[in-house]
Chimera marker file (.cmm) of the C-alpha trace (Angstrom):
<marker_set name="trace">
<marker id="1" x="-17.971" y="174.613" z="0.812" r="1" g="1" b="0" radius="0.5"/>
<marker id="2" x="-14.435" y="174.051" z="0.503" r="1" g="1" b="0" radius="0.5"/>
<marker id="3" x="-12.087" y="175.045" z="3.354" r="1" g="1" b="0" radius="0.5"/>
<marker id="4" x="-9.544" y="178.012" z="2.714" r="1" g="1" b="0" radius="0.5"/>
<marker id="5" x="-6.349" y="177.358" z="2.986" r="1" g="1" b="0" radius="0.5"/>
<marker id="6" x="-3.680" y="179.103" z="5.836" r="1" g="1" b="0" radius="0.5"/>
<marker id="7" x="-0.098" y="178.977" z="6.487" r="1" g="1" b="0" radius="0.5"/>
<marker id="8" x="0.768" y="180.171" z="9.405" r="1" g="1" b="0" radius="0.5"/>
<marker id="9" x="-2.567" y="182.649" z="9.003" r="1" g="1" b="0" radius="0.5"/>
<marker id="10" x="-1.811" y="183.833" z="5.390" r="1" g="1" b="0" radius="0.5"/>
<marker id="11" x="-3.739" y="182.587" z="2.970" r="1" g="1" b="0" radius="0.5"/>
<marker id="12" x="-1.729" y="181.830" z="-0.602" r="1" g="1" b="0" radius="0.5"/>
<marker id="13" x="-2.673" y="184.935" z="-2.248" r="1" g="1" b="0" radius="0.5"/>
<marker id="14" x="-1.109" y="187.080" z="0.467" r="1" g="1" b="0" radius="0.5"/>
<marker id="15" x="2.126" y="184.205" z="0.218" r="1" g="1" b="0" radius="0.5"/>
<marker id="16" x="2.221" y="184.879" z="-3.417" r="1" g="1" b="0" radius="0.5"/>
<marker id="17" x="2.560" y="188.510" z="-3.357" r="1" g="1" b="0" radius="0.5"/>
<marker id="18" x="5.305" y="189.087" z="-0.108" r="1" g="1" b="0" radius="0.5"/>
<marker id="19" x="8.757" y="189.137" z="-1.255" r="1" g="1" b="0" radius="0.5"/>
<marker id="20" x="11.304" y="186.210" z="-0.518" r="1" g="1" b="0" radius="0.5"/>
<marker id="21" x="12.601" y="188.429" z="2.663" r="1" g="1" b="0" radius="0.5"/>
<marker id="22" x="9.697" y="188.432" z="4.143" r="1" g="1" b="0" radius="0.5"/>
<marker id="23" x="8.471" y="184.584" z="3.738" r="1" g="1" b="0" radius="0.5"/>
<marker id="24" x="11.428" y="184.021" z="5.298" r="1" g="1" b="0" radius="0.5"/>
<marker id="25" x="9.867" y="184.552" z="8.861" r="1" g="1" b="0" radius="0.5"/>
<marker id="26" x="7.345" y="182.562" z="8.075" r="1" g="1" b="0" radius="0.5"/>
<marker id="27" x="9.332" y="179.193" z="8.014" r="1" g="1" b="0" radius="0.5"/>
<marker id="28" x="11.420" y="177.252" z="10.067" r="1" g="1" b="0" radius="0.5"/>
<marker id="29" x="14.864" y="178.677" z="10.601" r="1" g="1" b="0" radius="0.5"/>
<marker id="30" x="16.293" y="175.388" z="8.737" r="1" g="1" b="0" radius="0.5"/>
<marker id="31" x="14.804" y="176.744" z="5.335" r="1" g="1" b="0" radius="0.5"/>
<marker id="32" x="15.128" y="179.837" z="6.633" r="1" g="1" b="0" radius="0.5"/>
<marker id="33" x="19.215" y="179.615" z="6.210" r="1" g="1" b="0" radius="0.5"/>
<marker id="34" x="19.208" y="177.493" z="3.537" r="1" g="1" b="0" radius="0.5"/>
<marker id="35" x="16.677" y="180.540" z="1.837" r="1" g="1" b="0" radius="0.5"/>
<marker id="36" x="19.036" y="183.220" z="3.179" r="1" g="1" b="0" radius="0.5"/>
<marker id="37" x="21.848" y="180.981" z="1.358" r="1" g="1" b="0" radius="0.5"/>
<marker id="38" x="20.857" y="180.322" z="-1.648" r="1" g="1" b="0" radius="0.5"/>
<marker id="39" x="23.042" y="178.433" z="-2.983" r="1" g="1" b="0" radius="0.5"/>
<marker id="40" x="23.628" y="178.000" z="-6.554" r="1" g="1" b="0" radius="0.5"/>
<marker id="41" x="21.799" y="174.916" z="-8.264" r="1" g="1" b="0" radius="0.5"/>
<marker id="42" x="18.871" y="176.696" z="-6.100" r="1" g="1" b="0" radius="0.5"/>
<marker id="43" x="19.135" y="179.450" z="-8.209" r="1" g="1" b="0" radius="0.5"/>
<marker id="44" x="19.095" y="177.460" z="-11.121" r="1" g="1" b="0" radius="0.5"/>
<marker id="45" x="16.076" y="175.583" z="-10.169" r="1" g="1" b="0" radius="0.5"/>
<marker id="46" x="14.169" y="179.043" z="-9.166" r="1" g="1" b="0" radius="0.5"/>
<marker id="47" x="14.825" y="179.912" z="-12.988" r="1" g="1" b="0" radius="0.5"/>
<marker id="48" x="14.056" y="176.692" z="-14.968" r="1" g="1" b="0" radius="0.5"/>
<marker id="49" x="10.339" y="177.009" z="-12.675" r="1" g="1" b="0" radius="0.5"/>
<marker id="50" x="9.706" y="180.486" z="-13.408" r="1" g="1" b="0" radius="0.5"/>
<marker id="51" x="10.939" y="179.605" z="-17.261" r="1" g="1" b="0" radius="0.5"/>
<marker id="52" x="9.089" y="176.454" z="-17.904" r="1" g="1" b="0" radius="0.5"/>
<marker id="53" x="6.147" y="176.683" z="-15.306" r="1" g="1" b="0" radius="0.5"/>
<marker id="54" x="3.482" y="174.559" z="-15.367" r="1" g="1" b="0" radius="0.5"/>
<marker id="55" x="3.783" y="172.657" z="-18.530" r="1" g="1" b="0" radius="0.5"/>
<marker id="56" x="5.661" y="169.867" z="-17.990" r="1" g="1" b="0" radius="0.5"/>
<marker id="57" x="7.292" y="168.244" z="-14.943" r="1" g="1" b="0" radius="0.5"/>
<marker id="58" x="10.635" y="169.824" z="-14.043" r="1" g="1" b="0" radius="0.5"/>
<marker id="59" x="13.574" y="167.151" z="-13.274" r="1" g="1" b="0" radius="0.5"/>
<marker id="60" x="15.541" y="167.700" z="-10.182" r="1" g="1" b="0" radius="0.5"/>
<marker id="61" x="17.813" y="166.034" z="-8.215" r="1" g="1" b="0" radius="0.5"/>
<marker id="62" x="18.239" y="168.910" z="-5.582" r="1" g="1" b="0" radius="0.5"/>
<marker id="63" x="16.338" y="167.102" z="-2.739" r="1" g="1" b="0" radius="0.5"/>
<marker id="64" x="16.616" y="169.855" z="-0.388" r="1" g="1" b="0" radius="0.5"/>
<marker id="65" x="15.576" y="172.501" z="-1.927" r="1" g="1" b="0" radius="0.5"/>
<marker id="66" x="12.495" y="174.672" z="-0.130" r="1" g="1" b="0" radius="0.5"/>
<marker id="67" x="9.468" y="174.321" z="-1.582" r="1" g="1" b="0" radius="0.5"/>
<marker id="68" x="7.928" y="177.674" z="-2.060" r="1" g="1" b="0" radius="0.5"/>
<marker id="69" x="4.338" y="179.319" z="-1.824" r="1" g="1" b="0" radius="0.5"/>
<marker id="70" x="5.047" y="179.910" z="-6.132" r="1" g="1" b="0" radius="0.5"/>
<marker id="71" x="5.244" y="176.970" z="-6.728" r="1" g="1" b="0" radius="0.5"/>
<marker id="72" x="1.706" y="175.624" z="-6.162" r="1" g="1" b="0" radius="0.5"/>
<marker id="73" x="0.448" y="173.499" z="-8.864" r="1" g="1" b="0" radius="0.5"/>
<marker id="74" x="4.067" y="172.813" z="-10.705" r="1" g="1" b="0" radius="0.5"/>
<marker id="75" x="5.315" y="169.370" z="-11.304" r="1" g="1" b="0" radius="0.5"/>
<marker id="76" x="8.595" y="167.943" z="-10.025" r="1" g="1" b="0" radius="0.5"/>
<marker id="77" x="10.616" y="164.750" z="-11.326" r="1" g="1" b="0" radius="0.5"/>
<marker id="78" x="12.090" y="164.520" z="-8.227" r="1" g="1" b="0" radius="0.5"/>
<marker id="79" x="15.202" y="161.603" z="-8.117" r="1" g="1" b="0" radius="0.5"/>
<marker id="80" x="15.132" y="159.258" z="-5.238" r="1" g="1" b="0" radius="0.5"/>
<marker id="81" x="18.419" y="157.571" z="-5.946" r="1" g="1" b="0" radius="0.5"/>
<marker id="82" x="17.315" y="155.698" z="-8.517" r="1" g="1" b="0" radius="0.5"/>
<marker id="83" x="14.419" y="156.841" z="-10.752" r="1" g="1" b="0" radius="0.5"/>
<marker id="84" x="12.168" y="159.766" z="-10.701" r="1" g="1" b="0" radius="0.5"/>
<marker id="85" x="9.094" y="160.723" z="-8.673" r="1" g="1" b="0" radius="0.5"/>
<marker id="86" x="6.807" y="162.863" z="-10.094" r="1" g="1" b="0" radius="0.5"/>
<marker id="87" x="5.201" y="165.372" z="-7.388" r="1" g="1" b="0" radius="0.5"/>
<marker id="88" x="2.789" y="168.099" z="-7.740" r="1" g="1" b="0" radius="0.5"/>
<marker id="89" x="2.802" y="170.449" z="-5.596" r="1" g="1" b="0" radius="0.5"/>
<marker id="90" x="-0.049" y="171.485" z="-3.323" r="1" g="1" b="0" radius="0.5"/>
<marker id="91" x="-0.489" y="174.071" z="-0.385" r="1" g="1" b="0" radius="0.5"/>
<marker id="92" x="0.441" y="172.026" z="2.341" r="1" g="1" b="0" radius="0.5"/>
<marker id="93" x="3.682" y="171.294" z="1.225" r="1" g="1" b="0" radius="0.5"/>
<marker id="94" x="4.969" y="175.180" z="1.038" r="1" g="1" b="0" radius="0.5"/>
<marker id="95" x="8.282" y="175.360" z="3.944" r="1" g="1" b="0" radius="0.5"/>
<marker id="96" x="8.590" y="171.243" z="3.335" r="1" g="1" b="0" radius="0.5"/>
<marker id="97" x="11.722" y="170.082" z="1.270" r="1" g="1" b="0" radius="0.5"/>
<marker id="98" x="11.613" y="168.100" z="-1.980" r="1" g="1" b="0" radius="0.5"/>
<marker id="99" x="12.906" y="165.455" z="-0.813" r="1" g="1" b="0" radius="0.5"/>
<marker id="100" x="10.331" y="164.460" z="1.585" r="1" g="1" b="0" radius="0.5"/>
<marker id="101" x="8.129" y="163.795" z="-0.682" r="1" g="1" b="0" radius="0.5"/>
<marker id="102" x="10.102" y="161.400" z="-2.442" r="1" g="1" b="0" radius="0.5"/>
<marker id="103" x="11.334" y="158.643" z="-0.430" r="1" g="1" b="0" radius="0.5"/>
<marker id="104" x="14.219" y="156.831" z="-0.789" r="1" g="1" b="0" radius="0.5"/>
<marker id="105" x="13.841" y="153.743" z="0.836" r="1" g="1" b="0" radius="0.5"/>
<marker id="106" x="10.885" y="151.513" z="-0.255" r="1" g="1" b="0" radius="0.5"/>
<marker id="107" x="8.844" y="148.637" z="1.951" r="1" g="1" b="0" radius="0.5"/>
<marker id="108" x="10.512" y="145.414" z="2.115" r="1" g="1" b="0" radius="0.5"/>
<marker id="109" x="7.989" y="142.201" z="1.451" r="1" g="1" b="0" radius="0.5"/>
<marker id="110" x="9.744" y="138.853" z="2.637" r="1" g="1" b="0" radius="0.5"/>
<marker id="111" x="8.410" y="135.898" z="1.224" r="1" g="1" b="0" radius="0.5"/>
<marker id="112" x="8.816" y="132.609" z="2.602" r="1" g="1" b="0" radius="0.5"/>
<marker id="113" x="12.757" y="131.166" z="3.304" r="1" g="1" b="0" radius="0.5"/>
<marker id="114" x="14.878" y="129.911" z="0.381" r="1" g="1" b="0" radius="0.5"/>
<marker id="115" x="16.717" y="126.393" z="-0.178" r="1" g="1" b="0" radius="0.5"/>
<marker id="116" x="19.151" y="126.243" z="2.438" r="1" g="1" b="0" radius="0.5"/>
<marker id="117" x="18.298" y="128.717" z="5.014" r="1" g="1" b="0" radius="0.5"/>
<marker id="118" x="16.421" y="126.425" z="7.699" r="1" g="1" b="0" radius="0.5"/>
<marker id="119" x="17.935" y="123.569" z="8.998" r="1" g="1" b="0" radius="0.5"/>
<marker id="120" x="15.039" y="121.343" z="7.457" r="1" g="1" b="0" radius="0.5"/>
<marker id="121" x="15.278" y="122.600" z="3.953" r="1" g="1" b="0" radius="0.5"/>
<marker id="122" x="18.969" y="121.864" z="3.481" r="1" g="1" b="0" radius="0.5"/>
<marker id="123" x="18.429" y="118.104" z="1.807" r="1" g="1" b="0" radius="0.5"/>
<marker id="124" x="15.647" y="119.415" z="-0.301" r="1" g="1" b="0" radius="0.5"/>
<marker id="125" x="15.909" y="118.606" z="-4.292" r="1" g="1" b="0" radius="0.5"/>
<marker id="126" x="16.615" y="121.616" z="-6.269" r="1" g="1" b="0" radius="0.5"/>
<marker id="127" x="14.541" y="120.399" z="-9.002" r="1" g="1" b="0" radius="0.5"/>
<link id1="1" id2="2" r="1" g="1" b="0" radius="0.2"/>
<link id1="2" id2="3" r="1" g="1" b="0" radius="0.2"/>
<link id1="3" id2="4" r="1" g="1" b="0" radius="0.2"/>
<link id1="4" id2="5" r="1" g="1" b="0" radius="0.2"/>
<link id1="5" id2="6" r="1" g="1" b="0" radius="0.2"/>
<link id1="6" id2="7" r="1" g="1" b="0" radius="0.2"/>
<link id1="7" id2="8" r="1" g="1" b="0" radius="0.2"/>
<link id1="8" id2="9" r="1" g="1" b="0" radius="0.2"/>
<link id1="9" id2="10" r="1" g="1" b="0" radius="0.2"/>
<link id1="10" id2="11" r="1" g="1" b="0" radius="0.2"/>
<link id1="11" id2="12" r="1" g="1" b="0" radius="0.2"/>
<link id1="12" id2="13" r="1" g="1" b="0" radius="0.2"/>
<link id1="13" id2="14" r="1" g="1" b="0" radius="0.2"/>
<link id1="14" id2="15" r="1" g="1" b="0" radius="0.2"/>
<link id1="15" id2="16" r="1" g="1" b="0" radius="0.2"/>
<link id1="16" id2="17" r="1" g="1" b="0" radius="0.2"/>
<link id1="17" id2="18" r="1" g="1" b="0" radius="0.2"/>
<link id1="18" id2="19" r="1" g="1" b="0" radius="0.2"/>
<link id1="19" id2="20" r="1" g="1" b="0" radius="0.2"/>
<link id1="20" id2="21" r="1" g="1" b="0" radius="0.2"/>
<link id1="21" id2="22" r="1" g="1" b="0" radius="0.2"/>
<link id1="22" id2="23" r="1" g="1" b="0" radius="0.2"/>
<link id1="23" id2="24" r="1" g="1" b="0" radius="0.2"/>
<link id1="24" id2="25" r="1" g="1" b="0" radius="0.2"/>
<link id1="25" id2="26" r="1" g="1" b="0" radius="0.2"/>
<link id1="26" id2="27" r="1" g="1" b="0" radius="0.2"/>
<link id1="27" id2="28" r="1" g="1" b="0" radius="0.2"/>
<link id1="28" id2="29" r="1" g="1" b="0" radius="0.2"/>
<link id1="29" id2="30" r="1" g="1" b="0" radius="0.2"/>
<link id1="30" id2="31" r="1" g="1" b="0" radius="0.2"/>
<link id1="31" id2="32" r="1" g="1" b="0" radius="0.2"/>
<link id1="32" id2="33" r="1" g="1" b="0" radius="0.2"/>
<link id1="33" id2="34" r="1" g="1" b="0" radius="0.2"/>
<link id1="34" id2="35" r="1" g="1" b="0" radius="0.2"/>
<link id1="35" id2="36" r="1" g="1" b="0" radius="0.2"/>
<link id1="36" id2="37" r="1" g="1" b="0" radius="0.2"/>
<link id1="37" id2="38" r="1" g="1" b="0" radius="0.2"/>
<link id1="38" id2="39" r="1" g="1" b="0" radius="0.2"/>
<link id1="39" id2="40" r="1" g="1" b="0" radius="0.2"/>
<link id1="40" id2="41" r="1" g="1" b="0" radius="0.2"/>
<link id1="41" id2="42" r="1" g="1" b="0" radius="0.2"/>
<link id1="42" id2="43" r="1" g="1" b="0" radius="0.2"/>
<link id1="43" id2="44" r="1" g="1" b="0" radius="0.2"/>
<link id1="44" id2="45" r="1" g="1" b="0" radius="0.2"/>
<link id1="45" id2="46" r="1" g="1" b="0" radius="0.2"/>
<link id1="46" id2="47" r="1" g="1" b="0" radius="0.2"/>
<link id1="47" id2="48" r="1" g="1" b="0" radius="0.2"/>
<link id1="48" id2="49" r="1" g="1" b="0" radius="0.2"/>
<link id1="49" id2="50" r="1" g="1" b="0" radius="0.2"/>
<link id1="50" id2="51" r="1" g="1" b="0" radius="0.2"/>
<link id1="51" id2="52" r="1" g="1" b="0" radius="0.2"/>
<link id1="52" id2="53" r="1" g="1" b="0" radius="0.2"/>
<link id1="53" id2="54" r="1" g="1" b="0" radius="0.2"/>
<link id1="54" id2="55" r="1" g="1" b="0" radius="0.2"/>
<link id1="55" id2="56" r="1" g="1" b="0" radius="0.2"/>
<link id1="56" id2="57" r="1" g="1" b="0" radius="0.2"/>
<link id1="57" id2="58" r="1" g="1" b="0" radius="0.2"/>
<link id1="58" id2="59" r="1" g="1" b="0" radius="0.2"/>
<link id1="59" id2="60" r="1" g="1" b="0" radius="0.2"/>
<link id1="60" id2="61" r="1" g="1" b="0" radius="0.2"/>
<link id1="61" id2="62" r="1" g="1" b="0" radius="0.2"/>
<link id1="62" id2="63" r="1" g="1" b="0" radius="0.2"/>
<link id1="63" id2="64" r="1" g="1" b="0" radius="0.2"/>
<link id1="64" id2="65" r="1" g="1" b="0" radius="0.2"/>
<link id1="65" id2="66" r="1" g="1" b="0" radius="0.2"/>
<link id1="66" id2="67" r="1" g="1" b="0" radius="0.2"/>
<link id1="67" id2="68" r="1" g="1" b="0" radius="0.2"/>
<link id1="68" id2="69" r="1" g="1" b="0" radius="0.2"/>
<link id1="69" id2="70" r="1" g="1" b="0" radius="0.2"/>
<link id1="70" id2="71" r="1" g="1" b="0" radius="0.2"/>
<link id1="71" id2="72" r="1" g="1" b="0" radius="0.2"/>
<link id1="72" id2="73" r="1" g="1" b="0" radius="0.2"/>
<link id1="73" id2="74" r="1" g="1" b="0" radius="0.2"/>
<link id1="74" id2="75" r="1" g="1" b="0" radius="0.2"/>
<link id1="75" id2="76" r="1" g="1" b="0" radius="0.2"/>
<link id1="76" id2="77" r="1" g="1" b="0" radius="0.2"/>
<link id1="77" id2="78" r="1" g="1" b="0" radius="0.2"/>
<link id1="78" id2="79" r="1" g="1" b="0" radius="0.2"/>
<link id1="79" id2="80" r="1" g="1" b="0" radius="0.2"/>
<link id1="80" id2="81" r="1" g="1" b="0" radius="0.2"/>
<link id1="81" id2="82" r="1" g="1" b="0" radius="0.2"/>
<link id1="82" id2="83" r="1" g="1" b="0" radius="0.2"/>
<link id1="83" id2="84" r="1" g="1" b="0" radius="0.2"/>
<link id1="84" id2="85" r="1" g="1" b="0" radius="0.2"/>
<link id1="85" id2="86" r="1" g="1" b="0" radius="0.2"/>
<link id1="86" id2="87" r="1" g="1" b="0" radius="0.2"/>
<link id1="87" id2="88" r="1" g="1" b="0" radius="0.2"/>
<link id1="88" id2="89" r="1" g="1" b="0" radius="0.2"/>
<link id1="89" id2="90" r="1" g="1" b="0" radius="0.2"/>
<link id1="90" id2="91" r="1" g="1" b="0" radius="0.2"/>
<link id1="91" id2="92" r="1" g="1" b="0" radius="0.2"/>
<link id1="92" id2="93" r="1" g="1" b="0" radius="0.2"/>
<link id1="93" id2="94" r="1" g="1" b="0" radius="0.2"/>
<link id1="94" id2="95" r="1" g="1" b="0" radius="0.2"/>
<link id1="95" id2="96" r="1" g="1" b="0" radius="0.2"/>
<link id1="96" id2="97" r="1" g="1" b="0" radius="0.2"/>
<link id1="97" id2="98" r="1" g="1" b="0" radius="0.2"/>
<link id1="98" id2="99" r="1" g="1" b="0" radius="0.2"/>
<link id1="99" id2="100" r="1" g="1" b="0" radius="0.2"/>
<link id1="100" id2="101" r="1" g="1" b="0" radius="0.2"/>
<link id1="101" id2="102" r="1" g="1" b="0" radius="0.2"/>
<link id1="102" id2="103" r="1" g="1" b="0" radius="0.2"/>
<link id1="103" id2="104" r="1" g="1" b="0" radius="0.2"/>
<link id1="104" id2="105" r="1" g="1" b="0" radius="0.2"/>
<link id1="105" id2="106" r="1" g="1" b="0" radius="0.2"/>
<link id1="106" id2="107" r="1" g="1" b="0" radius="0.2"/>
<link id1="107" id2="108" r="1" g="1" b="0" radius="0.2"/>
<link id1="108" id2="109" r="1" g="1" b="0" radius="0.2"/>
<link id1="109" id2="110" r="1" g="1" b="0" radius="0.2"/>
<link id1="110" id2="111" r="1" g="1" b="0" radius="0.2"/>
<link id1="111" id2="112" r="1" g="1" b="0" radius="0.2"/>
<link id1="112" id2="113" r="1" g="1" b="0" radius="0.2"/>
<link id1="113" id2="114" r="1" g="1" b="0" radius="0.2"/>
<link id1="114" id2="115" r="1" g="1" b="0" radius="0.2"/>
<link id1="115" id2="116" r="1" g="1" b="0" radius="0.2"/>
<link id1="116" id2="117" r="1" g="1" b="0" radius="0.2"/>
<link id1="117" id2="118" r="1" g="1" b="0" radius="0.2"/>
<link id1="118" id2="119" r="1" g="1" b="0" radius="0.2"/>
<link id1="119" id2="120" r="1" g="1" b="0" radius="0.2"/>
<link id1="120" id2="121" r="1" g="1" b="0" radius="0.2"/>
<link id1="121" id2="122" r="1" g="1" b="0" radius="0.2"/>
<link id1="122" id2="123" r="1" g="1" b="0" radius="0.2"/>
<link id1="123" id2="124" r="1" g="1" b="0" radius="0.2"/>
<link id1="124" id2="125" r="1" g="1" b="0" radius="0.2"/>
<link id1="125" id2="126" r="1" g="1" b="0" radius="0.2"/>
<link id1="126" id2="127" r="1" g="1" b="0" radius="0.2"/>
</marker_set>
């Protein structure tokens, strides 16, 4: 049986159907004054989702924006400074940011040292 799912002991349905004022207590007050804000490119994110929906990812580069309980199943094109990532959106990430899911920074693999950089490598052929 698969386990319901709560935030902050509502389930979605009940997220769904409360107005914006009242989610509001529900987050942290971080997203809770950037909600109360709204600023503008917010408010024309809110409209491209509830125009386009759920059939094709939605570009962004508004990283901050507050994911909301509506928003459950849409995809996001989310930039990370220099491409895309696509996100969907599940339950657990409702009160989270955009952003967080899309990381900047990426893991750095070094490989062995180059010509030159040890003291024993320096008189090496470079063919």
């Amino acid at each position: 049986m698969a386990r319901k799912f709560y935030f902050r002991g509502k389930t979605l349905e009940e997220l769904n159907s409360m107005p914006l004022d009242q989610f509001l207590t529900f987050v942290d007050s971080r997203a809770r004054r950037y909600l109360k804000r709204l600023p503008y490119d917010y408010k024309k994110l809110l409209a491209k989702v509830k125009k386009i929906g759920t059939s094709k990812p939605i570009r962004t580069r508004i990283r901050e924006a507050v994911i909301l309980p509506q928003w459950v199943g849409v995809t996001f094109a989310v930039h990370n400074g220099k491409e895309y990532k696509q996100i969907v959106i599940t339950p657990e990430m409702i009160g989270r940011r955009l952003g967080d899911f899309a990381h900047t920074t990426g893991r750095v693999l070094h490989s062995g040292p180059g010509v030159g950089a040890t003291r024993g490598s320096k008189f090496l052929p470079l063919k």
